[in-house]
N, C-alpha and C positions, 0 to 999 in steps of 0.2 A: 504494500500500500504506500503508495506516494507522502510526501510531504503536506501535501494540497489538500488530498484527499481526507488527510487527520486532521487537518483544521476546521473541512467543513463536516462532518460526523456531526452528529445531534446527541446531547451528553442522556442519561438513561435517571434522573433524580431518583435517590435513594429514600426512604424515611424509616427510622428505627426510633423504638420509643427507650426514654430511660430508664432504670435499674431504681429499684431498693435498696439496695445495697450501695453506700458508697466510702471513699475516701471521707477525712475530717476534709478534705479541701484549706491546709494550712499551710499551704507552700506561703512564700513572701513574694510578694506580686506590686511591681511599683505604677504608680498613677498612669503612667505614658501607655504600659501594657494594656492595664485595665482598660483605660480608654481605648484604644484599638482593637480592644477583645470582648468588649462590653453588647451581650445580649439584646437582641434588639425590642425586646419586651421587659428589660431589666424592668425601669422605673415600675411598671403593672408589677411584679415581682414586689418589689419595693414596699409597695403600699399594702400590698396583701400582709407581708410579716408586719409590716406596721400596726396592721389591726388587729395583729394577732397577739403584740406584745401585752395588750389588757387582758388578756386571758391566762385565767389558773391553770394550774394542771390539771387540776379537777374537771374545767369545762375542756381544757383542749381532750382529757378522756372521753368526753361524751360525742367527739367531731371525728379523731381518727384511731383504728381498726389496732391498735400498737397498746404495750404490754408497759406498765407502769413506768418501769425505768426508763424504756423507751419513749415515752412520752416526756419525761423527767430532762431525756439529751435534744429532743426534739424543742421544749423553750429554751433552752441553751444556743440551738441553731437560732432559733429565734433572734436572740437578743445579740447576735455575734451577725447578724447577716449587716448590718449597715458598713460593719470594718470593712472596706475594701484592701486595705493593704495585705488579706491573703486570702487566699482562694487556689481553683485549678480551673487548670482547661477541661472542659467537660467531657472529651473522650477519655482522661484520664481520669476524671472524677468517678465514674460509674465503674461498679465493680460487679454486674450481675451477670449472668450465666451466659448471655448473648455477647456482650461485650468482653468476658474472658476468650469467648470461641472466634472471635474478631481477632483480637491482640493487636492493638492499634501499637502498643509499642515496641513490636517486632517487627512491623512492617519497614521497608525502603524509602529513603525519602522523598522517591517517586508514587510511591503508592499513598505516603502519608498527604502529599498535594495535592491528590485525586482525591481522599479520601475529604478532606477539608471542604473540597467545591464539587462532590457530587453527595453527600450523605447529609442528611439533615435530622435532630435528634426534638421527637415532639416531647415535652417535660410539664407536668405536671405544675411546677411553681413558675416557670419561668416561658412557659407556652410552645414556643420555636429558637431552638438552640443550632449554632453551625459545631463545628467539634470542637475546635478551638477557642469557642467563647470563653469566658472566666467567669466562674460560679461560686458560689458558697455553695456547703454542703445542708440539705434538707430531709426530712422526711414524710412525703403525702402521698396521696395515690390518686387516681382520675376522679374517683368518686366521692373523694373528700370536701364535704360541704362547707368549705371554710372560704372559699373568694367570697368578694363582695357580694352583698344582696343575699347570703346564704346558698349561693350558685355553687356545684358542684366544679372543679378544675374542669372538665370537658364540657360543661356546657358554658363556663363563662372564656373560654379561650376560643369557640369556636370560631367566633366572625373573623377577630386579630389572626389567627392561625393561617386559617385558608386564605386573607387577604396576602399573608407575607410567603403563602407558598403558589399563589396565583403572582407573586411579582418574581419569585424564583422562577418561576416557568419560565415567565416572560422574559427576566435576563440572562437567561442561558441558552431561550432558544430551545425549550427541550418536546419532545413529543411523547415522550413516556414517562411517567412514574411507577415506582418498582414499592408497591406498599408491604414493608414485613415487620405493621403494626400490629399488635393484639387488640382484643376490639375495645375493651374501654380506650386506648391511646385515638382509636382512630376516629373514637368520636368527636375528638377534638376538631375534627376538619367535615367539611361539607362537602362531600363524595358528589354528589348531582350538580355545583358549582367546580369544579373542579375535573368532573366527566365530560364536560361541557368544552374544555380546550382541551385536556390530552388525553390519553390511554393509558388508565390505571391498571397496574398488574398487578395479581398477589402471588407471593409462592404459596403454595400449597405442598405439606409431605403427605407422605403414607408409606407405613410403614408392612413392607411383604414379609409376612408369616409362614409356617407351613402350611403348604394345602393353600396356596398363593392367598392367603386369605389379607385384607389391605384392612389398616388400623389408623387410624389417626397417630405418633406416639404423644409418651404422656410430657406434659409440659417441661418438663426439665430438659427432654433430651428436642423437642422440638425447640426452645430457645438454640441449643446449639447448633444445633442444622440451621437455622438463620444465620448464628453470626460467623459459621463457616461458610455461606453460601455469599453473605456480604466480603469476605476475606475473598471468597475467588473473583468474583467479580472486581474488586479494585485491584488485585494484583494482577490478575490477565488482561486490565484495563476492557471490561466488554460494555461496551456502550450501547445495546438494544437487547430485548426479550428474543430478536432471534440467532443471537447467537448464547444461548440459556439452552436453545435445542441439544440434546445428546451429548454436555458437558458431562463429566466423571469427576466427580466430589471428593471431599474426603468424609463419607460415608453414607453418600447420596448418588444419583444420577438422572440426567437432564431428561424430559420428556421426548418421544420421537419428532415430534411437531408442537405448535402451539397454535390457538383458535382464537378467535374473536370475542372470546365471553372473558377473558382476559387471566382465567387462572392457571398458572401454568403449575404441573404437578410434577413434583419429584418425590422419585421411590428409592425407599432407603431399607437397608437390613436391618430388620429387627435384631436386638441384642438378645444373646441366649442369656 
Protein backbone atom coordinates (compact mmCIF):
# COMPACT_ATOMS: atom_id res chain seq x y z
CA UNK A 1 0.00 0.00 0.00
CA UNK A 2 1.31 3.27 -1.02
CA UNK A 3 2.01 6.23 0.90
CA UNK A 4 -1.04 8.17 -0.47
CA UNK A 5 -3.05 5.52 -0.02
CA UNK A 6 -2.42 5.43 4.01
CA UNK A 7 -3.24 8.98 4.32
CA UNK A 8 -6.57 8.78 2.60
CA UNK A 9 -7.98 5.35 4.77
CA UNK A 10 -10.98 6.38 7.00
CA UNK A 11 -9.71 5.75 10.63
CA UNK A 12 -12.34 2.76 12.38
CA UNK A 13 -13.23 4.82 16.16
CA UNK A 14 -12.98 2.77 18.85
CA UNK A 15 -15.06 3.10 22.29
CA UNK A 16 -14.31 1.06 25.59
CA UNK A 17 -15.85 1.81 28.75
CA UNK A 18 -13.86 2.38 32.11
CA UNK A 19 -12.99 -0.16 34.93
CA UNK A 20 -13.65 -0.26 38.69
CA UNK A 21 -10.91 -0.96 39.46
CA UNK A 22 -8.27 1.79 39.52
CA UNK A 23 -4.81 3.30 40.38
CA UNK A 24 -4.83 6.11 43.44
CA UNK A 25 -4.06 8.26 40.34
CA UNK A 26 -1.12 10.16 42.55
CA UNK A 27 1.51 10.59 40.05
CA UNK A 28 2.70 14.41 40.29
CA UNK A 29 1.31 16.13 37.29
CA UNK A 30 2.38 19.88 36.72
CA UNK A 31 -0.23 22.69 35.42
CA UNK A 32 1.06 22.95 31.69
CA UNK A 33 0.22 18.96 31.53
CA UNK A 34 -2.96 19.08 33.13
CA UNK A 35 -3.96 21.73 30.90
CA UNK A 36 -3.19 19.95 27.72
CA UNK A 37 -4.44 16.61 29.15
CA UNK A 38 -7.50 18.04 30.64
CA UNK A 39 -10.95 16.09 29.87
CA UNK A 40 -13.19 17.63 27.84
CA UNK A 41 -16.10 17.39 30.28
CA UNK A 42 -13.80 17.88 33.29
CA UNK A 43 -15.54 21.07 34.74
CA UNK A 44 -19.21 18.63 34.51
CA UNK A 45 -16.93 16.34 36.47
CA UNK A 46 -16.07 19.04 38.74
CA UNK A 47 -19.31 20.04 39.93
CA UNK A 48 -20.69 16.72 40.31
CA UNK A 49 -17.84 15.88 43.22
CA UNK A 50 -18.67 19.31 44.31
CA UNK A 51 -22.07 18.33 45.25
CA UNK A 52 -21.05 15.47 46.49
CA UNK A 53 -18.72 16.99 49.09
CA UNK A 54 -22.05 17.74 51.54
CA UNK A 55 -22.78 14.30 51.74
CA UNK A 56 -22.02 11.73 54.63
CA UNK A 57 -21.16 8.48 54.23
CA UNK A 58 -24.12 7.41 55.59
CA UNK A 59 -26.01 9.06 52.58
CA UNK A 60 -23.33 8.40 49.84
CA UNK A 61 -24.27 4.46 51.34
CA UNK A 62 -27.76 4.96 50.35
CA UNK A 63 -26.52 6.25 46.39
CA UNK A 64 -23.70 3.68 45.51
CA UNK A 65 -23.74 -0.26 45.38
CA UNK A 66 -19.92 -0.31 47.50
CA UNK A 67 -19.18 -1.80 50.92
CA UNK A 68 -18.47 0.53 53.82
CA UNK A 69 -14.92 1.00 53.75
CA UNK A 70 -15.21 1.55 50.28
CA UNK A 71 -17.50 4.18 50.41
CA UNK A 72 -15.38 5.54 53.47
CA UNK A 73 -12.20 5.83 50.37
CA UNK A 74 -14.61 6.97 47.99
CA UNK A 75 -15.32 10.66 50.19
CA UNK A 76 -11.73 10.79 50.23
CA UNK A 77 -11.69 10.62 46.35
CA UNK A 78 -14.02 13.18 46.87
CA UNK A 79 -12.53 15.79 48.80
CA UNK A 80 -8.94 15.15 47.00
CA UNK A 81 -10.55 15.56 43.25
CA UNK A 82 -10.09 19.50 43.01
CA UNK A 83 -5.87 18.92 43.77
CA UNK A 84 -4.92 18.85 40.33
CA UNK A 85 -1.35 18.71 40.86
CA UNK A 86 -1.71 14.76 40.67
CA UNK A 87 -3.42 12.60 38.87
CA UNK A 88 -2.81 9.86 35.78
CA UNK A 89 -3.50 9.56 32.22
CA UNK A 90 -6.52 7.42 32.09
CA UNK A 91 -5.26 4.42 30.07
CA UNK A 92 -3.06 4.00 32.83
CA UNK A 93 -5.50 4.96 35.43
CA UNK A 94 -7.89 1.84 34.93
CA UNK A 95 -7.00 -1.22 36.05
CA UNK A 96 -9.97 -3.70 35.00
CA UNK A 97 -9.90 -6.92 33.25
CA UNK A 98 -10.21 -5.27 29.76
CA UNK A 99 -7.68 -2.93 30.11
CA UNK A 100 -5.17 -5.47 31.67
CA UNK A 101 -5.88 -7.69 28.38
CA UNK A 102 -5.04 -4.24 26.31
CA UNK A 103 -1.77 -3.57 28.19
CA UNK A 104 -1.46 -0.19 26.98
CA UNK A 105 1.90 -0.16 28.54
CA UNK A 106 3.49 -2.74 26.48
CA UNK A 107 2.46 -1.40 23.51
CA UNK A 108 5.09 0.42 20.75
CA UNK A 109 5.10 3.96 20.58
CA UNK A 110 3.53 3.48 17.20
CA UNK A 111 0.70 1.80 18.41
CA UNK A 112 0.53 3.87 21.61
CA UNK A 113 -0.36 7.19 18.90
CA UNK A 114 -2.91 5.00 17.37
CA UNK A 115 -4.15 4.10 20.31
CA UNK A 116 -4.56 7.87 21.61
CA UNK A 117 -6.41 9.00 18.34
CA UNK A 118 -8.59 6.09 17.48
CA UNK A 119 -9.97 4.69 21.10
CA UNK A 120 -12.20 6.77 23.16
CA UNK A 121 -12.93 5.67 26.94
CA UNK A 122 -16.89 6.48 27.98
CA UNK A 123 -16.43 7.10 32.19
CA UNK A 124 -18.99 7.30 34.37
CA UNK A 125 -17.61 10.68 36.27
CA UNK A 126 -16.13 12.34 33.64
CA UNK A 127 -18.40 11.21 30.51
CA UNK A 128 -15.88 11.08 27.32
CA UNK A 129 -12.32 10.57 28.07
CA UNK A 130 -9.30 10.27 25.15
CA UNK A 131 -6.54 7.83 26.97
CA UNK A 132 -4.30 10.21 27.65
CA UNK A 133 -6.46 12.69 29.55
CA UNK A 134 -5.54 13.38 33.21
CA UNK A 135 -7.91 12.05 35.82
CA UNK A 136 -8.39 11.76 39.40
CA UNK A 137 -9.12 8.50 40.69
CA UNK A 138 -13.16 7.65 41.54
CA UNK A 139 -15.59 5.26 42.39
CA UNK A 140 -19.30 5.10 40.59
CA UNK A 141 -20.92 3.03 38.07
CA UNK A 142 -23.51 4.02 35.01
CA UNK A 143 -26.39 3.78 37.24
CA UNK A 144 -25.20 5.69 40.12
CA UNK A 145 -27.83 8.31 40.95
CA UNK A 146 -25.73 10.86 42.19
CA UNK A 147 -25.33 13.70 38.83
CA UNK A 148 -27.28 16.53 39.19
CA UNK A 149 -31.09 16.45 39.35
CA UNK A 150 -30.67 12.95 40.96
CA UNK A 151 -29.86 11.68 37.11
CA UNK A 152 -28.33 8.43 36.81
CA UNK A 153 -24.35 8.81 35.19
CA UNK A 154 -25.94 7.54 31.71
CA UNK A 155 -28.75 9.20 31.47
CA UNK A 156 -27.28 12.65 32.43
CA UNK A 157 -24.04 12.39 30.03
CA UNK A 158 -26.15 11.23 27.28
CA UNK A 159 -26.66 14.47 25.12
CA UNK A 160 -22.78 15.85 26.14
CA UNK A 161 -21.60 12.36 25.13
CA UNK A 162 -22.96 11.72 21.75
CA UNK A 163 -22.50 15.48 20.88
CA UNK A 164 -18.56 15.00 21.51
CA UNK A 165 -18.44 11.75 19.69
CA UNK A 166 -20.63 13.10 16.74
CA UNK A 167 -17.63 15.94 16.56
CA UNK A 168 -15.05 12.83 16.62
CA UNK A 169 -16.62 11.45 13.72
CA UNK A 170 -16.77 14.54 12.17
CA UNK A 171 -12.90 15.35 12.68
CA UNK A 172 -11.60 12.39 11.70
CA UNK A 173 -13.59 11.80 8.97
CA UNK A 174 -14.46 8.24 10.19
CA UNK A 175 -17.28 5.86 8.61
CA UNK A 176 -17.21 3.24 11.33
CA UNK A 177 -17.47 2.90 14.99
CA UNK A 178 -16.38 -0.26 16.47
CA UNK A 179 -18.63 -0.23 19.83
CA UNK A 180 -17.08 -2.84 22.63
CA UNK A 181 -19.38 -1.04 25.28
CA UNK A 182 -21.39 -3.18 27.97
CA UNK A 183 -24.77 -1.90 27.97
CA UNK A 184 -25.10 0.25 30.95
CA UNK A 185 -21.72 2.27 29.37
CA UNK A 186 -23.59 2.47 26.15
CA UNK A 187 -26.21 4.14 27.39
CA UNK A 188 -24.48 6.86 27.65
CA UNK A 189 -24.71 7.63 23.91
CA UNK A 190 -27.67 7.99 21.60
CA UNK A 191 -27.31 4.95 19.04
CA UNK A 192 -30.37 6.37 16.60
CA UNK A 193 -28.26 9.86 16.46
CA UNK A 194 -25.21 8.45 15.81
CA UNK A 195 -26.66 5.48 13.27
CA UNK A 196 -27.71 8.28 11.52
CA UNK A 197 -23.94 9.35 10.19
CA UNK A 198 -22.00 6.09 10.45
CA UNK A 199 -21.98 2.26 10.85
CA UNK A 200 -21.81 1.15 14.23
CA UNK A 201 -20.34 -2.36 14.81
CA UNK A 202 -20.21 -4.56 17.89
CA UNK A 203 -18.12 -7.47 18.48
CA UNK A 204 -19.91 -10.19 19.59
CA UNK A 205 -18.13 -13.64 21.03
CA UNK A 206 -19.37 -17.04 21.46
CA UNK A 207 -17.87 -19.30 22.94
CA UNK A 208 -17.76 -23.38 20.86
CA UNK A 209 -18.31 -26.10 23.24
CA UNK A 210 -18.52 -29.61 22.79
CA UNK A 211 -21.19 -30.99 20.51
CA UNK A 212 -20.38 -27.39 18.61
CA UNK A 213 -22.70 -26.07 21.08
CA UNK A 214 -22.09 -21.72 21.07
CA UNK A 215 -22.28 -19.98 24.80
CA UNK A 216 -22.07 -16.57 25.32
CA UNK A 217 -18.78 -16.61 27.91
CA UNK A 218 -19.11 -15.40 31.29
CA UNK A 219 -18.11 -11.92 31.93
CA UNK A 220 -14.70 -12.11 33.04
CA UNK A 221 -13.34 -13.90 30.25
CA UNK A 222 -15.54 -11.95 27.72
CA UNK A 223 -13.86 -8.47 29.18
CA UNK A 224 -10.71 -10.04 27.96
CA UNK A 225 -11.59 -11.04 24.48
CA UNK A 226 -12.30 -7.36 24.18
CA UNK A 227 -9.33 -5.99 25.29
CA UNK A 228 -7.20 -8.51 23.39
CA UNK A 229 -9.28 -7.87 20.24
CA UNK A 230 -8.74 -3.87 20.86
CA UNK A 231 -4.69 -4.84 21.23
CA UNK A 232 -4.87 -6.49 17.67
CA UNK A 233 -6.41 -4.16 16.18
CA UNK A 234 -4.16 -1.18 17.18
CA UNK A 235 -1.02 -3.12 16.63
CA UNK A 236 -1.86 -4.45 13.17
CA UNK A 237 -3.10 -0.93 12.62
CA UNK A 238 -6.65 -2.33 10.90
CA UNK A 239 -8.64 0.60 10.04
CA UNK A 240 -12.36 -1.20 8.90
CA UNK A 241 -14.72 -4.08 10.20
CA UNK A 242 -13.49 -5.75 6.85
CA UNK A 243 -10.46 -6.58 7.60
CA UNK A 244 -11.98 -8.17 11.26
CA UNK A 245 -12.90 -10.83 8.43
CA UNK A 246 -10.89 -14.34 9.28
CA UNK A 247 -8.37 -12.55 11.62
CA UNK A 248 -6.72 -15.22 14.31
CA UNK A 249 -6.72 -13.80 17.86
CA UNK A 250 -5.07 -14.68 20.78
CA UNK A 251 -7.92 -16.89 21.73
CA UNK A 252 -10.59 -15.88 19.34
CA UNK A 253 -11.18 -15.81 15.50
CA UNK A 254 -12.44 -13.43 13.00
CA UNK A 255 -15.84 -14.38 11.28
CA UNK A 256 -15.82 -15.74 7.57
CA UNK A 257 -17.69 -12.55 6.36
CA UNK A 258 -19.51 -9.67 7.97
CA UNK A 259 -23.34 -8.36 7.16
CA UNK A 260 -25.07 -5.27 7.39
CA UNK A 261 -26.86 -5.70 10.74
CA UNK A 262 -23.49 -4.62 11.98
CA UNK A 263 -22.55 -7.51 14.56
CA UNK A 264 -19.68 -9.01 13.80
CA UNK A 265 -19.13 -12.46 15.73
CA UNK A 266 -16.13 -14.08 16.84
CA UNK A 267 -15.63 -17.70 18.05
CA UNK A 268 -13.53 -18.54 20.68
CA UNK A 269 -12.55 -21.84 22.70
CA UNK A 270 -14.06 -22.45 25.41
CA UNK A 271 -11.61 -23.09 28.58
CA UNK A 272 -11.62 -26.70 29.99
Amino acid sequence: MTILSNINRLLMLMLIAESKTMTPCDGMINECDYMSHRPALESDAAEIMSNLRSLSVESLCGSVKLSLPMVRKLQQMIYEFPNKASGSKAMNAFMGVVFKAFSYQTLGEASRVRTNGRVRIISSLYGWLKPDDIIKSYRFDFTTPLAPDGKTFSSYWRDSVTKLLLKEIEKQDCHDVLNLLPGDAARCIDWKVINSRVKVWKADFKEVHPGAVMRTPNAGRLKTLRGRLLRQIINEDIMSPEQLVSIIGDGYIGPDSIDVSGNILFHSIADN
